[in-house]
N, C-alpha and C positions, 0 to 999 in steps of 0.2 A: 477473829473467828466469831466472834460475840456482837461484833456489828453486824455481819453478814447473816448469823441466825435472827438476829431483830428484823432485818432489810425482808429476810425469806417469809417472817409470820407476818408482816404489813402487805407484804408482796401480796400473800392465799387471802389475806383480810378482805382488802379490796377487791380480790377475784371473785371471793365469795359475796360480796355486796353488792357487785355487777350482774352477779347471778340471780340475782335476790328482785334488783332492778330490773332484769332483762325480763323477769317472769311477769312485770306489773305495766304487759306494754297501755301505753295512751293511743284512743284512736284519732285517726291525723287529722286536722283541719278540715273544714268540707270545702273549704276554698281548692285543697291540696286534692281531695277525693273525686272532684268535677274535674281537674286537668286531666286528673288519669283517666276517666275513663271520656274524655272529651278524645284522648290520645288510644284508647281502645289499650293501655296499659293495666295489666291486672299489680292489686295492691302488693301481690306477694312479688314484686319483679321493681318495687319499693324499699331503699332505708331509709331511716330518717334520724338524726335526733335533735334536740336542742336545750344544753344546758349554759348554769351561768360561766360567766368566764370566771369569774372568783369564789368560784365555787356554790355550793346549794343541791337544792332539790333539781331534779330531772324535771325541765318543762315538757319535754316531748322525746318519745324512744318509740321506735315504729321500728322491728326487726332490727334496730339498733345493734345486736352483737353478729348479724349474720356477716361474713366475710362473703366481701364484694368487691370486684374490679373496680378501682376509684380510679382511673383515668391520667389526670394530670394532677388532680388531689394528692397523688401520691409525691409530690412535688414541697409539699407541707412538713411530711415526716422527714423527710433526707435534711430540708433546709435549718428545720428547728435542731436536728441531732450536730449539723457543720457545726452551727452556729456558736453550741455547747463546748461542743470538743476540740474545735481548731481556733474559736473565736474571730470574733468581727473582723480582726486585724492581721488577722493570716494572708499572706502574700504566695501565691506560686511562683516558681525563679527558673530563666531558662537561660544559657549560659554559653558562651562560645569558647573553647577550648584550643590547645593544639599541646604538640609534643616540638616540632621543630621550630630553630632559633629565626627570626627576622634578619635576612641580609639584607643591606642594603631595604629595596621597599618590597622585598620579594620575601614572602611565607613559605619555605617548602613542606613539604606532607602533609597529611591530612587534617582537616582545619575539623573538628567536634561540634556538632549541632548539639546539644543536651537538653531533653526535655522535660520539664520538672511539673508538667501539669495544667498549665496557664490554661485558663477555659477560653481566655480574654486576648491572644497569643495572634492580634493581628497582623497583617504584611507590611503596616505603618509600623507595629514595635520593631517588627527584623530589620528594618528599614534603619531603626535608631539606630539598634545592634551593630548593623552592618558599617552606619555611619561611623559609630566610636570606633571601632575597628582600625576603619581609615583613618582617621583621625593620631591612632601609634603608629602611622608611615608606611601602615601595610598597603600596598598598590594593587600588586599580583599574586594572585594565588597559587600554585602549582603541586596542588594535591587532592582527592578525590572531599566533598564534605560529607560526614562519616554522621551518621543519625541515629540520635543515641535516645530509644523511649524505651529506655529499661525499669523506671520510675514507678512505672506499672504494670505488673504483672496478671492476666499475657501481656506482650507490647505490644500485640495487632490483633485485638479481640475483634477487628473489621474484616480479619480474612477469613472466607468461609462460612460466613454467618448470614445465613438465610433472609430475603429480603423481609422484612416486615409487610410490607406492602406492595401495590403495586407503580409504586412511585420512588423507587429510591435513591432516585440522584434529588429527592427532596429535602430541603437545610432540616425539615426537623426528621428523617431518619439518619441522620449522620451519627453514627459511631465514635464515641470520641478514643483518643490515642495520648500517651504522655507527652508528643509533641504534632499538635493536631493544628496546622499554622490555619488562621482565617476562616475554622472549620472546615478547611478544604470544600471551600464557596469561592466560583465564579462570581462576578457581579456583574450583570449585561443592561443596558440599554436596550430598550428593544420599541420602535416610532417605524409605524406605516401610515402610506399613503396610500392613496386607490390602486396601486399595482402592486406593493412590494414590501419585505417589511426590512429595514435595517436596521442591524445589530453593533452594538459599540461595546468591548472588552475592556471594564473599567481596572479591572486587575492589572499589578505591569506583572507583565511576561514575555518574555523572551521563547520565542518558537512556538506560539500557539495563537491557532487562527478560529475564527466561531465564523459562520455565516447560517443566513436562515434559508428553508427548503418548504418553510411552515405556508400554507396553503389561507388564503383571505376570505375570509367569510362576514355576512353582514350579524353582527352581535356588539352587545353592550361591551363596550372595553372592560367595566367593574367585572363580568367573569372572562376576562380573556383567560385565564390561568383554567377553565373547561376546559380547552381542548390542547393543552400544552401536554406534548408526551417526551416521556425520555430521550436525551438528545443522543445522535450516534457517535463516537469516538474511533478515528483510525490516524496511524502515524504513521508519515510514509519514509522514502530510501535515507533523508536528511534527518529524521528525527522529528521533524515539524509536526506536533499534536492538530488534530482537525476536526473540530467538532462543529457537528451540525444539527440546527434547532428541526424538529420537526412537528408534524401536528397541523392546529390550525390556528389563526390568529384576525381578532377583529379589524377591519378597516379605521381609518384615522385614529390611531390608537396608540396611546405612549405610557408605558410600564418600566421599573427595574427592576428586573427578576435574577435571581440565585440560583445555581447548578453544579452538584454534587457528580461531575465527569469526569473530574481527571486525576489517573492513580494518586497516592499522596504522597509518595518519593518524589517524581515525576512535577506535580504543582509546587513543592518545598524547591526543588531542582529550577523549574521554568523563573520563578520567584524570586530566587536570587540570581540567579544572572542578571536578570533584567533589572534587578537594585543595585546591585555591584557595576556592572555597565555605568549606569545611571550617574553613580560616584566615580567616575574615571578608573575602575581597575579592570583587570581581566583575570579571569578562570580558568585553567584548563583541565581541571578534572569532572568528576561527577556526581551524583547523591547515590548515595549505598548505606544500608542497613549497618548497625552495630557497636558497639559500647567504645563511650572515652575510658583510654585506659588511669589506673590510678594517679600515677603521674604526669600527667597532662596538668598542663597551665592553665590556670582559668585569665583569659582575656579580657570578654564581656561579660557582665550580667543583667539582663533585665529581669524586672519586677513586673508582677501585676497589678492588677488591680484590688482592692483591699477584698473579704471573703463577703462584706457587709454590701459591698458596688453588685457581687456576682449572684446574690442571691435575690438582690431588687431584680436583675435580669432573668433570672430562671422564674421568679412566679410573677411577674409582670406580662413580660412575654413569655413564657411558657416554654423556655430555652429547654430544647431535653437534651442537647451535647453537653450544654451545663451543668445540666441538674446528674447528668450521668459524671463528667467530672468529678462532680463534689461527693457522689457516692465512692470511686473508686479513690479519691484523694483520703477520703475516713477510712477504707480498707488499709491502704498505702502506709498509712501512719499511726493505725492500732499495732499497740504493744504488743497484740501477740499475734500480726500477721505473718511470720514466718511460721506457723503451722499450717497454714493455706497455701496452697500456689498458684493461686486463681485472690486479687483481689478483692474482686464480688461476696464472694464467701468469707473472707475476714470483716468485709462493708456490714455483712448481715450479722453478724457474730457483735460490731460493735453497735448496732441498731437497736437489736435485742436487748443486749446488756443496759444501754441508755433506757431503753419501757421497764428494764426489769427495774432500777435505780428508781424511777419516780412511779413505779407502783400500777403501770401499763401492763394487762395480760396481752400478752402476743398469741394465744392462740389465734389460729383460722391464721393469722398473717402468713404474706406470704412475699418475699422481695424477690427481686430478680435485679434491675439495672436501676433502681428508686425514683428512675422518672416517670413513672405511669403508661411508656410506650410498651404498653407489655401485653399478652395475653393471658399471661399466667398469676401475676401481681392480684395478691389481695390484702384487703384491710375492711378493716368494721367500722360503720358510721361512730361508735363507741370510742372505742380503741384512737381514731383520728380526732375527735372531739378533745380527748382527755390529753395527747400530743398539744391541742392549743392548748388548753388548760394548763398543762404544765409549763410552758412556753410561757407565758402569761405571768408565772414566775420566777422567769430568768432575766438577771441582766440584760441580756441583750432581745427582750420582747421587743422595744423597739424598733430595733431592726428589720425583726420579722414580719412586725403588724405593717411597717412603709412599705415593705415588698408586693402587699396583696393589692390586686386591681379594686381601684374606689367604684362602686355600682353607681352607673351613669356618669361615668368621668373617665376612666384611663383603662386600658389591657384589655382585658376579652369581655369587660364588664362594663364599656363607655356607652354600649347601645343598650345595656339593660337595666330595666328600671327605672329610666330617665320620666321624672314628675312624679313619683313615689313616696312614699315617707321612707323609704329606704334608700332612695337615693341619694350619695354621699355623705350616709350613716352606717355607711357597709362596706367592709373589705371583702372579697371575695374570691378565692383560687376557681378558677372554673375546670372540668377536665372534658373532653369530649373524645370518643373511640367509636368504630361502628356503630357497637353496639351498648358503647355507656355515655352515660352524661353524668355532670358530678357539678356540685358547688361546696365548699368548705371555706368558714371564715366567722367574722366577729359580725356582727349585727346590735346597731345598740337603739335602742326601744324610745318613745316618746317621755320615761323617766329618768331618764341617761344610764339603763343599764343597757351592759355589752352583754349580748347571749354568744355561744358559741354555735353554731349552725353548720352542718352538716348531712348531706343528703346526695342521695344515689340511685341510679335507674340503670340494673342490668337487664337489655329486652330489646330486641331486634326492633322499637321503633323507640329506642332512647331519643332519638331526636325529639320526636314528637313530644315527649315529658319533659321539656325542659321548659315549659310553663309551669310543670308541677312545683319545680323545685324554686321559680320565681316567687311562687305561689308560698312557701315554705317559707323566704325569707320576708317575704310580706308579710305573714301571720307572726314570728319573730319582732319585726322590727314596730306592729302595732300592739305590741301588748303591751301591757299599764303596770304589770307585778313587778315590782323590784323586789327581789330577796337578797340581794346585798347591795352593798354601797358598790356606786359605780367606779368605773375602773375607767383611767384613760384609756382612748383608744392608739393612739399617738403621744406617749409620756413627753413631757419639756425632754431637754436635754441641760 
């Protein structure tokens, strides 16, 4: 009890110092003040800030505490809280089950799919899965495969849930699930010629056909993805899924593009037949919702990937089935998620908890799924600054500093900056939405200090400001003040 009243007076400490701070703003760079209004951006539709990473005085606080939509930024906060709480070395485990005995090479009842979370859960691992399987002498199946994403709670937070956009058979509005195989991602080929375009289904599957209806027009193949629209899906007397690409598409043009079409029973279903086939066995039942019971045999188990692989992939490429994984995996496994029955709500419970512990005010914050796909998600240039900050000293900062895209070399940051004194002195999460643009990350200066940088444009021509915020770490990465000793940006190991 005596810790937790020390924890709560440090906790108001620091609130009240933020306070103190946020009254003493600095005005922003004039380099930063020409994007904006080059971009016809007013300052107040502006955050900014920039402190050291090991701490000091506030270089730069520009409406610093105001709670702002951070984009993909919000990608920063979910990864730094895994990172803590499950550590680097946390595995998700997905599991093949049954209740009946092996006769001879034949499985009778229903054979238990179990899904434990795997963000990384692709159609090569069920492949493995399915392989070891055969491998105990199982041949034939003859029982329905029984689908079991109880792991998290809801199990189909995908049903019902309002498109986000106007594109959502797109990989990044996919919704993740406790057994979410390949993201329920098509992978297509798609090469035309002067009359026609042809389509190749790199997926195996079994009973599902693509063909394209998409219309030829003369355009650069780099935006063939303009005029790519939702593809139709119909299944006829047989069963046989049929989807059809439509839209438009450039002449001489060769792309592999991704589609979020087909139910996810239904893909998990087409998926294994056609790997089971593949290994000499037969199936005759079907995929259907519903829990391994307690006694069930566990068969297979596959492993994922370590938590330290899945987090390079969520802010490198900007994964937000991932990044939503790893939020609902910390609900999944806070001690005191049986008060919630929604996930989500225990994910924020231990978010919270993790800012209150290092001295983070969460006012204005605001979570929803902790990938930044959100409308509703806020956070303060402050508040996400002091998440590195803290980050910075944890074990596992390295982890999280390799994750961020290097400016002018890798992720959504290889085109920016390139010839700069920031470039490849700078990690950078970038976030982009309608209507916001974001960059959050280390930036280290010509005396080898690392600042932490942070900045945000909520304004219906966020696009247009995201020179401001280049501009931002340019002003960062040229200043001369060290007020501490530098910090690696990438520790040895």
């Amino acid at each position: 009890m005596a810790t937790l009243t020390v924890r709560r007076f440090i906790t108001a400490l620091l609130c009240g110092l933020g306070a103190i701070a946020a009254r003493a703003q600095q005005p922003l760079p004039e380099a930063v003040q020409a994007a904006l209004r080059s971009a016809q951006i007013a300052d107040s539709s502006f955050s900014a800030t920039v402190l050291p990473l090991a701490g000091g005085n506030t270089r730069l606080a520009h409406r610093s505490d105001e709670p702002m939509a951070p984009a993909s930024t919000m990608k920063l906060l979910t990864t730094a809280v895994a990172l803590e709480q499950l550590g680097p070395t946390f595995r998700w485990r997905t599991e093949l089950l049954a209740l009946g005995e092996l006769k001879g090479s034949t499985l009778s009842g229903p054979l238990y799919l179990r899904g434990g979370g795997d963000p990384s859960l692709s159609w090569q691992r069920l492949q493995l899965m399915l392989r070891t399987l055969r491998a105990q002498g199982v041949r034939h199946l003859r029982g329905d495969l029984v689908l079991d994403r109880s792991y998290f709670s809801p199990e189909r937070p995908d049903l019902g849930a309002a498109p986000f956009d106007e594109s959502p058979d797109a990989y990044y509005n996919v919704i993740p699930d406790a057994l979410l195989l390949h993201s329920n991602l098509l992978d297509l080929d798609l090469r035309s010629d002067a009359r026609s375009v042809h389509v190749q289904l790199r997926n195996p599957m079994q009973g599902v056909q693509v063909r394209s209806q998409q219309r030829l027009i003369d355009a650069d193949c780099k935006d063939w993805d303009d005029g790519w629209v939702a593809p139709a899906l119909r299944q006829d007397r047989s069963g046989t899924a049929h989807i059809t690409l439509l839209g438009t598409f450039p002449r001489g043009c060769a792309v592999q593009a991704t589609t979020n079409s087909l139910p996810r029973n239904l893909f998990i279903e087409r998926s294994v037949r056609a790997l089971w086939r593949e290994l000499g066995g037969s199936w005759s039942g079907r995929a259907r919702d519903g829990h391994a019971p307690a006694n069930a045999k566990l068969l297979v188990e596959q492993s994922s990937d370590t938590l330290a692989d899945a987090v390079k992939l969520v802010n490198k490429r900007s994964d937000n089935a991932m990044a939503r994984t790893l939020y609902l995996t910390l609900g999944a496994r806070y001690d005191k998620a049986d008060a919630w029955a929604d996930h989500a709500q225990s994910a924020r419970a231990q978010v919270t908890d993790w800012l209150a512990l290092h001295g983070i005010n969460a006012d204005g914050l605001v979570l929803d799924n902790g990938s930044g796909l959100s409308r509703s998600e806020r956070l303060s240039a402050r508040q996400l600054a002091q998440v590195l900050q803290a980050s910075a000293r944890s074990p596992w900062y390295a982890e999280l500093a390799t994750s961020l895209p290097i400016a002018g070399l890798d992720g959504a940051m290889r085109r920016r900056l390139q010839g700069t004194p920031a470039a490849l002195h700078s990690r950078i999460k970038t976030g982009s939405l309608r209507d916001t643009a974001s960059v959050a990350g280390i930036v280290r200066d010509a005396s080898g200090t690392d600042w932490v940088v942070v900045g945000m444009v909520n304004d219906a021509r966020a696009k247009q400001g995201r020179p401001a915020l280049d501009a931002l770490i340019l002003w960062a990465a040229g200043t001369t003040v060290a007020t501490a000793p530098p910090q690696p940006l990438e520790p040895s190991r």
